[in-house]
C-alpha beads as a LAMMPS data file, in Angstrom:
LAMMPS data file: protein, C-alpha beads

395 atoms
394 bonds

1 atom types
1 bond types

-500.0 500.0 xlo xhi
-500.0 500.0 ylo yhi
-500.0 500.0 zlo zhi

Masses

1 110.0

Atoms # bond

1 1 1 188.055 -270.405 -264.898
2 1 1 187.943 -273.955 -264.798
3 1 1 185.158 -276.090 -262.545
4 1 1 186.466 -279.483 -261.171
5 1 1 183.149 -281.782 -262.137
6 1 1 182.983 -285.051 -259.836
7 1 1 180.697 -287.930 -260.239
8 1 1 180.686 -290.970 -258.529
9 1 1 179.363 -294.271 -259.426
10 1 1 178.034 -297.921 -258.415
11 1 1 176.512 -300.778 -260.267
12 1 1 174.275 -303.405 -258.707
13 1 1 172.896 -306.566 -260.855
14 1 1 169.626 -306.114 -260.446
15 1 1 166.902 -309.196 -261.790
16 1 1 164.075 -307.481 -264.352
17 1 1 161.462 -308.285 -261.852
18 1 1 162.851 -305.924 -259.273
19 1 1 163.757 -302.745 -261.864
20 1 1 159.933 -301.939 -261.590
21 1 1 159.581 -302.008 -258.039
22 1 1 163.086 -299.143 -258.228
23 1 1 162.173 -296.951 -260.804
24 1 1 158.288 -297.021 -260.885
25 1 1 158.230 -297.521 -257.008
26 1 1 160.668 -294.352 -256.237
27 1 1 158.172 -292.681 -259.025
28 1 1 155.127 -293.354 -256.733
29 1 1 156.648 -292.252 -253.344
30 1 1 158.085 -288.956 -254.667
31 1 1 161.752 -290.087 -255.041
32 1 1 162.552 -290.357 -258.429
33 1 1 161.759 -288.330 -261.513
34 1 1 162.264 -288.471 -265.357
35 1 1 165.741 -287.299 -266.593
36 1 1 164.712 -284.332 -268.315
37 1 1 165.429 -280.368 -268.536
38 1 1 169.009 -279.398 -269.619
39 1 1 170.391 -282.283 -267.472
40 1 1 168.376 -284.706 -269.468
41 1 1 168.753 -282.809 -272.684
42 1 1 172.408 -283.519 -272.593
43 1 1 172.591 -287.095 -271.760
44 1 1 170.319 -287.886 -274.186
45 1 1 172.704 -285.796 -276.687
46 1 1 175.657 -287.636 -275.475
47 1 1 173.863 -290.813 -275.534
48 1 1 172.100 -290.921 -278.613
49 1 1 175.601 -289.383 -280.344
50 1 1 178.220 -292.109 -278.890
51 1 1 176.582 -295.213 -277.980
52 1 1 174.001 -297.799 -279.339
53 1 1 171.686 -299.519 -276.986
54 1 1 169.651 -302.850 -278.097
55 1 1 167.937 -301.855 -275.368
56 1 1 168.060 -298.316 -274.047
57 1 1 168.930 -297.723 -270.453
58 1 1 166.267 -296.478 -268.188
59 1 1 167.127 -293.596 -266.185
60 1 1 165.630 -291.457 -263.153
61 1 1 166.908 -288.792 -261.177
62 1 1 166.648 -288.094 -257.060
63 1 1 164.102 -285.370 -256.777
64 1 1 165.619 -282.326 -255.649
65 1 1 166.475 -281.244 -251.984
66 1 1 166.252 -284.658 -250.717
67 1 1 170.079 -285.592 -251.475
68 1 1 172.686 -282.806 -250.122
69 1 1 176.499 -282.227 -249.499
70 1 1 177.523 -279.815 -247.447
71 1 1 181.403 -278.943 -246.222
72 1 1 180.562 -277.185 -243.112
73 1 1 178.518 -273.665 -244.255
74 1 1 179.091 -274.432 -247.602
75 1 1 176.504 -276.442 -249.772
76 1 1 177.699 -278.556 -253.142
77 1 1 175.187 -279.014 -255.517
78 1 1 174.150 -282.721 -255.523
79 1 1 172.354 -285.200 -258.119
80 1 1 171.880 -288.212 -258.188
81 1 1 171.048 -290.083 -261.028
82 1 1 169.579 -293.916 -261.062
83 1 1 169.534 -296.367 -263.969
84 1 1 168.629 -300.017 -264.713
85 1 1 170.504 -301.297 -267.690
86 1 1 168.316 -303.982 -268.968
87 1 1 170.314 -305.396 -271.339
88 1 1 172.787 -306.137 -268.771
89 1 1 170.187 -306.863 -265.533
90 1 1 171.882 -304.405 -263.293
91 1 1 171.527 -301.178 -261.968
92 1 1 173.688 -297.766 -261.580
93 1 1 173.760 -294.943 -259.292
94 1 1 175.896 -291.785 -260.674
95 1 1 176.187 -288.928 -257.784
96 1 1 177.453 -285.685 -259.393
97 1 1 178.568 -282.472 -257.591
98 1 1 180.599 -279.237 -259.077
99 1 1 183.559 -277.707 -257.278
100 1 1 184.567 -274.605 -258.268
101 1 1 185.803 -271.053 -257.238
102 1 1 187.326 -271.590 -254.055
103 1 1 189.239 -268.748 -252.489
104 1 1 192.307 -270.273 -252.068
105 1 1 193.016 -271.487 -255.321
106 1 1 193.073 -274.538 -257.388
107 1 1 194.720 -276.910 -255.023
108 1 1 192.270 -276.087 -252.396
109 1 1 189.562 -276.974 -254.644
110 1 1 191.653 -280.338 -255.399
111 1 1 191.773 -280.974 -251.626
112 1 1 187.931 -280.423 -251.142
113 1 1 187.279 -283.300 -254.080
114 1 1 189.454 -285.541 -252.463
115 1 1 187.729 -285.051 -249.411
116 1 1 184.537 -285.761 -250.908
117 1 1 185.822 -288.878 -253.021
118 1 1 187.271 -290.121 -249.390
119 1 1 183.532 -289.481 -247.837
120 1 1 181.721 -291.344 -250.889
121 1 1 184.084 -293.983 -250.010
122 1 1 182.827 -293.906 -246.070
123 1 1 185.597 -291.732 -244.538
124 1 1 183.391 -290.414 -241.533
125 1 1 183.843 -286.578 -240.369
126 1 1 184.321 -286.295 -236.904
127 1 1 183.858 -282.890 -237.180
128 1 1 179.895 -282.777 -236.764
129 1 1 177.888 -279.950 -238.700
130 1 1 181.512 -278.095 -239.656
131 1 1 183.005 -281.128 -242.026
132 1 1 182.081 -282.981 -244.711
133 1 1 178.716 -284.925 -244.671
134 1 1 175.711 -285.698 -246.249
135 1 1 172.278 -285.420 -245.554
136 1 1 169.197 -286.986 -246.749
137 1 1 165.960 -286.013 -246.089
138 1 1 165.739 -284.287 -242.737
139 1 1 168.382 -286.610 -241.781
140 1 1 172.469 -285.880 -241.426
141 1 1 175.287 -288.655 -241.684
142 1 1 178.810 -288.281 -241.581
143 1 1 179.876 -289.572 -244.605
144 1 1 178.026 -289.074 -247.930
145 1 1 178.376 -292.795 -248.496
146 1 1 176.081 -293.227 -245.751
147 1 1 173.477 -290.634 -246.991
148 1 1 173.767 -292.823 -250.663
149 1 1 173.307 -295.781 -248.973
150 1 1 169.897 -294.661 -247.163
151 1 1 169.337 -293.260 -250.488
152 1 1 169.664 -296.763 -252.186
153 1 1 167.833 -298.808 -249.379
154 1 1 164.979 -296.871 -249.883
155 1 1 164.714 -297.440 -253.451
156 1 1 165.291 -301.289 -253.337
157 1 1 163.112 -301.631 -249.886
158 1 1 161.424 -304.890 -250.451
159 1 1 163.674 -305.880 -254.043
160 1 1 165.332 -308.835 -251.476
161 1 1 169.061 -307.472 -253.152
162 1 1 171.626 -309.171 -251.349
163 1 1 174.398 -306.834 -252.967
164 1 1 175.381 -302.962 -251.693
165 1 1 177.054 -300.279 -253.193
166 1 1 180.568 -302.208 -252.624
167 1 1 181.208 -302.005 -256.725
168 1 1 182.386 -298.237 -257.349
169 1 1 184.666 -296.096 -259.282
170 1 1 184.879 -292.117 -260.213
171 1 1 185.203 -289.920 -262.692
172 1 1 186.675 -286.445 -262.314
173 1 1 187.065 -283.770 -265.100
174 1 1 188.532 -280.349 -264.841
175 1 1 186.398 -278.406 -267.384
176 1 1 188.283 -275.212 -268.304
177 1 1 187.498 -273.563 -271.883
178 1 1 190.469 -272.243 -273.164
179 1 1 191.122 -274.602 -275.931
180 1 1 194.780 -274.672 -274.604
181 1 1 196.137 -278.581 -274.549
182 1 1 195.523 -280.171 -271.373
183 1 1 198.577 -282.754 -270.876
184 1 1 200.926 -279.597 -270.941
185 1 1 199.018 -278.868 -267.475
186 1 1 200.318 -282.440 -266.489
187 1 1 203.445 -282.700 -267.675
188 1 1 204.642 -279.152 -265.609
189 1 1 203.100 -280.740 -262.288
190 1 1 201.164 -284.244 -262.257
191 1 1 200.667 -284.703 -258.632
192 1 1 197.589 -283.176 -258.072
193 1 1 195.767 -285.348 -261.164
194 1 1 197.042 -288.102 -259.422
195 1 1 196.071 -287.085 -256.070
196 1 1 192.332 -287.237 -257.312
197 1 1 192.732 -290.055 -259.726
198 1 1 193.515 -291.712 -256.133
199 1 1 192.098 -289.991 -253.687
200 1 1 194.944 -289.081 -251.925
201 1 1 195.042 -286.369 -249.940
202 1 1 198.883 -286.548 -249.421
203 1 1 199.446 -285.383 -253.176
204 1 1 201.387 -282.678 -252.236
205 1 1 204.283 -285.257 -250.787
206 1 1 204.295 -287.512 -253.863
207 1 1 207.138 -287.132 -256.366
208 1 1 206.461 -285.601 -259.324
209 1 1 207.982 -288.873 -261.256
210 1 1 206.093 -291.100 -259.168
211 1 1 202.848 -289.406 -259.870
212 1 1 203.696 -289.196 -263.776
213 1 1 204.589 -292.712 -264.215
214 1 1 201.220 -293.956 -262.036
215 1 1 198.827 -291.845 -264.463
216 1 1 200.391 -293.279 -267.328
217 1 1 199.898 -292.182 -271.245
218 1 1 197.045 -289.813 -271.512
219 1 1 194.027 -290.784 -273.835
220 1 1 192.435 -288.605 -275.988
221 1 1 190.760 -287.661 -279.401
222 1 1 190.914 -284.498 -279.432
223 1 1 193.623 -281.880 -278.739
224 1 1 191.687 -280.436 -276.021
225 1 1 190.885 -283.600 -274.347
226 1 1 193.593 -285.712 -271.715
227 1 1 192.145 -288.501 -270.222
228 1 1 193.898 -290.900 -267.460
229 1 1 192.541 -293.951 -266.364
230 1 1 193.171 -295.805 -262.945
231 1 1 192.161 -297.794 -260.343
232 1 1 189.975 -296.194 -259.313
233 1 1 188.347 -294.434 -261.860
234 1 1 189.658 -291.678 -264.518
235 1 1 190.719 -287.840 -264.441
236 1 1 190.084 -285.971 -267.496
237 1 1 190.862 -282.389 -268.507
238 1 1 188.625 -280.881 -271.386
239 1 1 189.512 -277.570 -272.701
240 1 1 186.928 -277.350 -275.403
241 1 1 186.379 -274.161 -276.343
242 1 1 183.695 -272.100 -278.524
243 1 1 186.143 -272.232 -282.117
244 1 1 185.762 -276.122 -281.877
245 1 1 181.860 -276.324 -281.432
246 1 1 181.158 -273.454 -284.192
247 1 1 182.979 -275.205 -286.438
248 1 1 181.457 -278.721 -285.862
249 1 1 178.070 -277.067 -286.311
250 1 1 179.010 -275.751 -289.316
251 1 1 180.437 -278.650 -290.644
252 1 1 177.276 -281.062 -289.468
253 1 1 175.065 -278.380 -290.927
254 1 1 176.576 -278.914 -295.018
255 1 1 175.823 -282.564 -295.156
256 1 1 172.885 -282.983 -292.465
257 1 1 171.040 -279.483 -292.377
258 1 1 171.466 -279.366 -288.902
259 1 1 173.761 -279.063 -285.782
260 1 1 174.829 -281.975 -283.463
261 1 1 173.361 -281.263 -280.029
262 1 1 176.160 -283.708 -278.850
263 1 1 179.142 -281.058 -279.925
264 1 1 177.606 -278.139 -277.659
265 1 1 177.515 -280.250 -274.865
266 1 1 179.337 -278.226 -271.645
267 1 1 177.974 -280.591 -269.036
268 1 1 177.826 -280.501 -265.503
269 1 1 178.608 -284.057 -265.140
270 1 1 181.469 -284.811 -265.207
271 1 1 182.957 -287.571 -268.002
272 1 1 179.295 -287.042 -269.723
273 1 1 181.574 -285.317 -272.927
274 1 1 183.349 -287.898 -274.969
275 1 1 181.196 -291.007 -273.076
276 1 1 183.961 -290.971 -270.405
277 1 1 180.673 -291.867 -267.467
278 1 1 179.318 -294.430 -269.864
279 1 1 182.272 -296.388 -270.262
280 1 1 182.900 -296.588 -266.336
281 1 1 179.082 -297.293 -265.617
282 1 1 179.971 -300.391 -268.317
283 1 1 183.116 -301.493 -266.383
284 1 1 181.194 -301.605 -262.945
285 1 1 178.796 -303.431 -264.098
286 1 1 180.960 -306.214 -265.223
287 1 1 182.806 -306.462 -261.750
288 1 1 179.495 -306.437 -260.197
289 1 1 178.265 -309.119 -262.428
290 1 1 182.213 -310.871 -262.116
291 1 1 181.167 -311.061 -258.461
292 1 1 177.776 -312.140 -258.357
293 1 1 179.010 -314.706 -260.704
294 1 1 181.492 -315.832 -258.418
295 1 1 180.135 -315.537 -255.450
296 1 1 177.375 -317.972 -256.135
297 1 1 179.494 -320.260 -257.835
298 1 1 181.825 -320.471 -254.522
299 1 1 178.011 -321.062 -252.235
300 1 1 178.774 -324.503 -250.379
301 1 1 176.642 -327.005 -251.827
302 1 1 175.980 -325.119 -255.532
303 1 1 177.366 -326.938 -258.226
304 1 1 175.794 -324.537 -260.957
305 1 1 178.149 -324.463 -263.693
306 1 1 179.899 -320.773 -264.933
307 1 1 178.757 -320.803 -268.509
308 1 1 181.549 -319.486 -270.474
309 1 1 179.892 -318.350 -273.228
310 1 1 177.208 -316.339 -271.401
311 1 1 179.867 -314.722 -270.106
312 1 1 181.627 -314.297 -273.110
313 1 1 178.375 -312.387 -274.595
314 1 1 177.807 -310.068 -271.789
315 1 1 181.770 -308.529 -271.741
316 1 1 180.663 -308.309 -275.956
317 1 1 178.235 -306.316 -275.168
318 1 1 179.599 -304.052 -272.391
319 1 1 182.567 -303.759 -275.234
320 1 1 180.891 -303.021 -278.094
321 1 1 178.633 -300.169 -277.557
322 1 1 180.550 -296.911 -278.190
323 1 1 182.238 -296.078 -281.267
324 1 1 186.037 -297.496 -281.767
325 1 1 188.279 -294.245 -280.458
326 1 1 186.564 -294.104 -277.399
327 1 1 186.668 -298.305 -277.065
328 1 1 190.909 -298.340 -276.497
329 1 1 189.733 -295.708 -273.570
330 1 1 187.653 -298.984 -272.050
331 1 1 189.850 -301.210 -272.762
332 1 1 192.878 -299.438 -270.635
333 1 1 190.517 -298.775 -268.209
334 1 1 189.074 -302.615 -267.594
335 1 1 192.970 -303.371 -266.986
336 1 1 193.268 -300.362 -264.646
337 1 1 190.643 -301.377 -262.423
338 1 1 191.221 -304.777 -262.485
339 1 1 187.963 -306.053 -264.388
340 1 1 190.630 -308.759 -265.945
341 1 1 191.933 -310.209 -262.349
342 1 1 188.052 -310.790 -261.964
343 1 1 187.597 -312.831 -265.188
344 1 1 190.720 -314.626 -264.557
345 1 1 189.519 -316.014 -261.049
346 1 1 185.952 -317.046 -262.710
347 1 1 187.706 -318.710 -265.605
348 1 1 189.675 -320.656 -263.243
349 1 1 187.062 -321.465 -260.628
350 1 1 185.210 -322.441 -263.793
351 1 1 188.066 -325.091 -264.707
352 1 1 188.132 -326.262 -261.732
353 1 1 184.529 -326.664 -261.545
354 1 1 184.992 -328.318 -265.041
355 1 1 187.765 -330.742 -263.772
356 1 1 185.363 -331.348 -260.809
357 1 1 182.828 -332.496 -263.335
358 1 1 184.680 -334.375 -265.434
359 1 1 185.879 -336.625 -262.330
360 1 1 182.641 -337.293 -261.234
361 1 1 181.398 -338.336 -264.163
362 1 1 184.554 -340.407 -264.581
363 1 1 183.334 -341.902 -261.016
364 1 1 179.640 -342.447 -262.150
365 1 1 180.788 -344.346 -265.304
366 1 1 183.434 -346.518 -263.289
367 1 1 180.969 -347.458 -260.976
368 1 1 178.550 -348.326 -263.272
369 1 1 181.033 -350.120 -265.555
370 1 1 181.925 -352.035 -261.783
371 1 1 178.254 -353.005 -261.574
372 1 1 177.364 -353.984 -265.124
373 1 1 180.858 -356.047 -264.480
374 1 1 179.641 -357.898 -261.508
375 1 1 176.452 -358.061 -263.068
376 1 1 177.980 -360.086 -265.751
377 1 1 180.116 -362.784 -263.326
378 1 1 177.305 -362.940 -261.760
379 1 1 174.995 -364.111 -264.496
380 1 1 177.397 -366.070 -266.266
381 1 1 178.356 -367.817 -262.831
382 1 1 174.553 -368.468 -262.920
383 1 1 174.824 -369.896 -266.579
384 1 1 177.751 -372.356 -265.780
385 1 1 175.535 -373.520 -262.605
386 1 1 172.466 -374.166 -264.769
387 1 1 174.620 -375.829 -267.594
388 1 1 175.740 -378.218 -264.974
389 1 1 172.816 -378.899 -263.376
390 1 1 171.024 -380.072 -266.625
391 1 1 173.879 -382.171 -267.276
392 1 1 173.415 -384.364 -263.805
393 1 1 169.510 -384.470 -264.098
394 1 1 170.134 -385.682 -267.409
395 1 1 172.321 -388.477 -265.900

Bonds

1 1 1 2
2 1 2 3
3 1 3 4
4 1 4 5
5 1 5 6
6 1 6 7
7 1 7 8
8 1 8 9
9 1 9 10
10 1 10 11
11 1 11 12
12 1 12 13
13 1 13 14
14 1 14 15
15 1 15 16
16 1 16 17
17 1 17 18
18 1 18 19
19 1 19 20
20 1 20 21
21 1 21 22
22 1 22 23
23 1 23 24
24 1 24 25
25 1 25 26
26 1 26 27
27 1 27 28
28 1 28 29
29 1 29 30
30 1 30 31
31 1 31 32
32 1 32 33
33 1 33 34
34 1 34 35
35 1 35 36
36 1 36 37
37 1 37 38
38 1 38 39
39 1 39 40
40 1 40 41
41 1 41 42
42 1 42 43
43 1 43 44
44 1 44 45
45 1 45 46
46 1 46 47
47 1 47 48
48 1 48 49
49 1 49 50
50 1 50 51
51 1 51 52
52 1 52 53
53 1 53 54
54 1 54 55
55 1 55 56
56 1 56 57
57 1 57 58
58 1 58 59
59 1 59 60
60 1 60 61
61 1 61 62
62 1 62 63
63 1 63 64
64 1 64 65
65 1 65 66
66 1 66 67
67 1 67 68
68 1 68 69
69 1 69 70
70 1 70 71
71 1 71 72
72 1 72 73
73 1 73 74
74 1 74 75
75 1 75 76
76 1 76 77
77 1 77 78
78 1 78 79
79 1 79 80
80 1 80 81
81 1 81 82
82 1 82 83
83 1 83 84
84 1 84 85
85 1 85 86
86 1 86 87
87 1 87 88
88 1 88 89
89 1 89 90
90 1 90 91
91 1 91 92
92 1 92 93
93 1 93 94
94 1 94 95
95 1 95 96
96 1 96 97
97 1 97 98
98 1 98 99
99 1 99 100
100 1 100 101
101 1 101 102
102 1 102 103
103 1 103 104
104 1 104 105
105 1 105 106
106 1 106 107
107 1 107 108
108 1 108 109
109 1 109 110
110 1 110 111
111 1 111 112
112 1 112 113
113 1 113 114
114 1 114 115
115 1 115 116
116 1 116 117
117 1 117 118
118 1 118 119
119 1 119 120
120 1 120 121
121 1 121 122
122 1 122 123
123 1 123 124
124 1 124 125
125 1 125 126
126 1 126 127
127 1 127 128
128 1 128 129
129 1 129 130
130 1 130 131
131 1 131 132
132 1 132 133
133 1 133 134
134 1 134 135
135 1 135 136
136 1 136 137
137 1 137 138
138 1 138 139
139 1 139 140
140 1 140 141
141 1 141 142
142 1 142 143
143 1 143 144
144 1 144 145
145 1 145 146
146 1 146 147
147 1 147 148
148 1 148 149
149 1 149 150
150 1 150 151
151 1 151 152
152 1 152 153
153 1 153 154
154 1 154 155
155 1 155 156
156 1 156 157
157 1 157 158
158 1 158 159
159 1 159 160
160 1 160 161
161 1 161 162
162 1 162 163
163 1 163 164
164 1 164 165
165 1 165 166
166 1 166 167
167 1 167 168
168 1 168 169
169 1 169 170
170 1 170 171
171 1 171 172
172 1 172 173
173 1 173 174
174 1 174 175
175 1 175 176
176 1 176 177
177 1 177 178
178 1 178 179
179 1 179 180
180 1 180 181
181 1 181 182
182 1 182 183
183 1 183 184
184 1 184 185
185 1 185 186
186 1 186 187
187 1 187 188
188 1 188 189
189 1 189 190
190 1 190 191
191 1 191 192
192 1 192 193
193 1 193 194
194 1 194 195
195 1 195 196
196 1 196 197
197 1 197 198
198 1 198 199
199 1 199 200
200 1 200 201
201 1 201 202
202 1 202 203
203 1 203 204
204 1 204 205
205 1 205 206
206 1 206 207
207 1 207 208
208 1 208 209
209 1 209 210
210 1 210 211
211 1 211 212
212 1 212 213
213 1 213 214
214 1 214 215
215 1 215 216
216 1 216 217
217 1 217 218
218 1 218 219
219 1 219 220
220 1 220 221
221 1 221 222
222 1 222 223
223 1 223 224
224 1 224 225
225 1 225 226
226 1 226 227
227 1 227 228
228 1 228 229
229 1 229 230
230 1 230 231
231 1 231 232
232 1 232 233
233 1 233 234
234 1 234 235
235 1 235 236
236 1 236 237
237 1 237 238
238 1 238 239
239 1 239 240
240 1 240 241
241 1 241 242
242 1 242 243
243 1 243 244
244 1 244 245
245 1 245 246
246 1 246 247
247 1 247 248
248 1 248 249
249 1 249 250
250 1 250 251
251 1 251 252
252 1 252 253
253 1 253 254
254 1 254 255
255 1 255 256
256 1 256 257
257 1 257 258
258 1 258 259
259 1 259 260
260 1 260 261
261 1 261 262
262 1 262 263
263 1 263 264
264 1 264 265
265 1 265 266
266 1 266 267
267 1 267 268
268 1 268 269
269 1 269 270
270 1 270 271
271 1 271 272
272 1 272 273
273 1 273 274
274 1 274 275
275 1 275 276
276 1 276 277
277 1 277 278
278 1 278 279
279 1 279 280
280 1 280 281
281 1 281 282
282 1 282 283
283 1 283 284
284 1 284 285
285 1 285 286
286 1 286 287
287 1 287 288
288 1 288 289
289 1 289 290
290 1 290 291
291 1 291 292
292 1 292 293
293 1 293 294
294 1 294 295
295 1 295 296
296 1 296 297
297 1 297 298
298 1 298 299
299 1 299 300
300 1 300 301
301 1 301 302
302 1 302 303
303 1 303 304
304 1 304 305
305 1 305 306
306 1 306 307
307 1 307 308
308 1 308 309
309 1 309 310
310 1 310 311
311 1 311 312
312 1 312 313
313 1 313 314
314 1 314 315
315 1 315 316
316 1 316 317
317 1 317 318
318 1 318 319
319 1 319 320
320 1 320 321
321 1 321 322
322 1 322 323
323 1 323 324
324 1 324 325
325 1 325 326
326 1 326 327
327 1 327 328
328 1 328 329
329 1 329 330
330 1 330 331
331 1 331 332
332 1 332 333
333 1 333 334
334 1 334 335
335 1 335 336
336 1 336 337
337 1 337 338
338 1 338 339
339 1 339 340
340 1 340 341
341 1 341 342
342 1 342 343
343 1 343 344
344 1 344 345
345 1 345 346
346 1 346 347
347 1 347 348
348 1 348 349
349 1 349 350
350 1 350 351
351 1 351 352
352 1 352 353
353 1 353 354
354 1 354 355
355 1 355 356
356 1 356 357
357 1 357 358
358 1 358 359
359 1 359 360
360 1 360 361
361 1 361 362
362 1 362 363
363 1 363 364
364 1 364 365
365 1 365 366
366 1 366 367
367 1 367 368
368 1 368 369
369 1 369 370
370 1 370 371
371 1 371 372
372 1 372 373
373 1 373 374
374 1 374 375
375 1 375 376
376 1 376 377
377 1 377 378
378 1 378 379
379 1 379 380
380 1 380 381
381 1 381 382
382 1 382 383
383 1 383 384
384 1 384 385
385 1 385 386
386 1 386 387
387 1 387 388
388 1 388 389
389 1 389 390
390 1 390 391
391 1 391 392
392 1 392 393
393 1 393 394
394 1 394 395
C-alpha cells in the first residue's frame, strides 16, 4: 500500500522582536502548542540526525481541530506546523495532510493531491460544502489557502508584517514499503510524478517524453529513495522497507551501543526522511529574504545599499547545514525554483546602485574641486589687487 504524504510550505522574514509575539502569543490564546508526541519525536530524530543548527529552530504546532480539509464528506487529516528560524530572521509554515486508500485507485488519489496543491495555491471551489475547502475554526473558506491565511493573520495580529504567504513551494512523497526501486515506477509511466511535481491536473494528456524530460535525473542516496526537484517543489518516492532499518540498527548498535532513532523514521510528513522538508523550508526562506531585500532596495527615495557580503553569509548558511549527499539535492533544487534568477536581479540592482554611488560621489568631489578652484582665483585675484595697491600707496 503506498500513502501519498503532502506538505506544503511558506517562509516569511520575520524581525526577532516579533517571533515572541507568534510563538509565545499563539501559546497564550490556545493556538499553538509544543512539537511533541510521535510527530515531534520524529522531527527531532530527523533533525538532530541530518542538520546542524547554530541556533536551533523554534517550532509549534496548530492545536488540533482548529485547522481542517475536507473534500466534500471526506475529512484529510491536517497539521500545521509553525517555525521561526532565528538564525535566518524568518518564519515557516509547513501544512501536512495524508492521502491514501482511495477507491478508485492510485491516479484518483494523484488527482485529489493535485486538487489540494491547486487549493493551497487559492484555486476556489465553487462547489460549496461538496468540494475542496478548508475550514478554520467554526469558519469555512473555499480554498485552503484562505483558511492558512486566517490561520497566519491570527498569529502575526499586531507583528506590523508587511509580507503574506506569497513565498511557497511543496513537497510530495509516495511512501510505499516494499524496498522495490522507485525510478523503475517512473521510468514505465512519469506523467503522474509530474502532474504533482506541477500541479497539473491535465497529467493524463502530457506525453510521456515530455513529462520525463521536465522531472529530470532523479536524486537519491539510497536505492529505495528517487527524488525530483522542480519549480515548484519536489516529488519523492521512498520504498524503505523493514531489511534496511534492522540492519542500520544493528550496525549503529556495534560501534555506538545504541540504535539511530533517525533510521526508523516512517513519517507522516512528507520529505521529513532524508531532510527533503528542511532543505525546501531553507530555499524559501532565501527567496523570501531575495525579496524583502529587493523590494526595499527598489522603495523610491531609499538609497540603502545591498551589502554583498551579508548576503553572501546568509545563502552560507542556508547551504551549509545538512550533510554533503543531501547538499547536491539543494543545490538542484535552488536552480529549479529559481532562487538564482533572484540573486542575479539583487546583484545587479546592487551594481547599479554601486555605479549610482560612485557617480555621485564623482559629482560631490567635482563640485567641490569647482569650489576650492574658484576659491583659489578668487583669492589670488585678491592677492594681485593687494600687491598693487601697496605698490601705488607706496608711490
Amino acid at each position: 500500500m503506498t500513502a501519498l504524504l503532502l506538505t506544503f510550505a511558506w517562509a516569511v522574514p520575520l524581525p526577532e522582536r516579533e517571533a515572541g509575539k507568534v510563538l509565545d502569543g499563539g501559546r497564550d490564546r490556545g493556538l499553538l502548542a509544543h512539537l511533541d508526541g510521535k510527530l515531534g519525536e520524529e522531527w527531532t530524530a530527523a533533525e538532530n540526525f541530518l542538520a546542524s543548527y547554530t541556533q536551533p529552530p523554534r517550532r509549534r504546532v496548530l492545536r488540533k481541530r482548529r485547522l481542517s480539509i475536507r473534500a466534500g464528506a471526506v475529512g484529510l487529516p491536517c497539521e500545521l506546523v509553525v517555525t521561526w528560524h532565528p538564525g535566518y530572521h524568518a518564519m515557516t509554515l509547513v501544512l501536512a495532510t495524508t492521502i491514501t486508500g482511495a477507491a478508485e485507485g492510485p491516479a484518483a488519489e494523484f488527482d485529489l493531491a493535485i486538487a489540494v496543491l491547486q487549493s493551497l495555491q487559492g484555486r476556489e471551489t465553487a462547489n460549496g460544502e461538496n468540494g475542496l475547502h478548508g475550514g478554520y475554526g467554526e469558519k469555512t473558506f473555499p480554498s485552503l489557502l484562505k483558511a492558512v491565511t486566517h490561520v497566519f493573520e491570527d498569529l502575526t495580529k499586531g507583528c506590523g508584517l508587511t509580507e503574506g504567504l506569497s513565498r511557497k513551494g511543496w513537497c510530495v512523497e509516495l511512501r510505499s514499503h516494499d524496498g522495490h526501486p522507485p525510478a523503475q515506477r517512473v521510468a514505465a509511466d512519469p506523467r503522474p510524478y509530474y502532474g504533482l511535481a506541477t500541479s497539473d491536473e491535465g497529467w493524463r494528456f502530457v506525453p510521456r517524453e515530455v513529462a520525463r524530460d521536465a522531472l529530470g535525473p532523479a536524486w537519491g542516496t539510497r536505492s529505495f529513495v528517487a527524488a525530483y526537484p522542480m519549480a515548484g517543489g519536489i516529488v519523492c518516492l521512498n520504498s524503505k522497507d523493514s531489511d534496511y532499518v534492522e540492519h542500520q540498527d544493528e550496525l549503529m548498535r556495534g560501534p555506538f551501543g545504541a540504535t539511530e532513532p533517525y533510521f526508523g523514521i516512517d513519517s507522516e510528513i512528507g520529505g521529513l526522511d532524508h531532510g527533503m522538508l528542511f532543505i525546501l523550508e531553507r530555499v524559501l526562506i532565501r527567496m523570501a529574504l531575495a525579496d524583502q531585500w529587493l523590494a526595499s532596495m527598489k522603495k523610491s527615495g531609499s538609497r540603502t545599499r545591498l551589502l554583498r557580503g551579508s548576503l553572501d553569509d546568509i545563502l552560507e548558511m542556508l547551504h551549509s547545514v545538512l550533510p554533503p549527499e543531501v547538499d547536491s539535492l539543494e543545490r538542484r533544487l535552488v536552480t529549479s525554483m529559481g532562487v538564482e534568477r533572484i540573486i542575479a536581479q539583487l546583484d545587479r540592482q546592487a551594481e547599479a546602485m554601486d555605479e549610482e554611488t560612485r557617480y555621485a560621489y564623482e559629482n560631490t568631489v567635482s563640485a567641490r574641486v569647482t569650489r576650492l578652484t574658484v576659491v583659489t582665483v578668487v583669492l589670488t585675484v585678491v592677492t594681485i589687487v593687494l600687491g598693487v595697491l601697496q605698490v601705488v600707496v607706496s608711490l
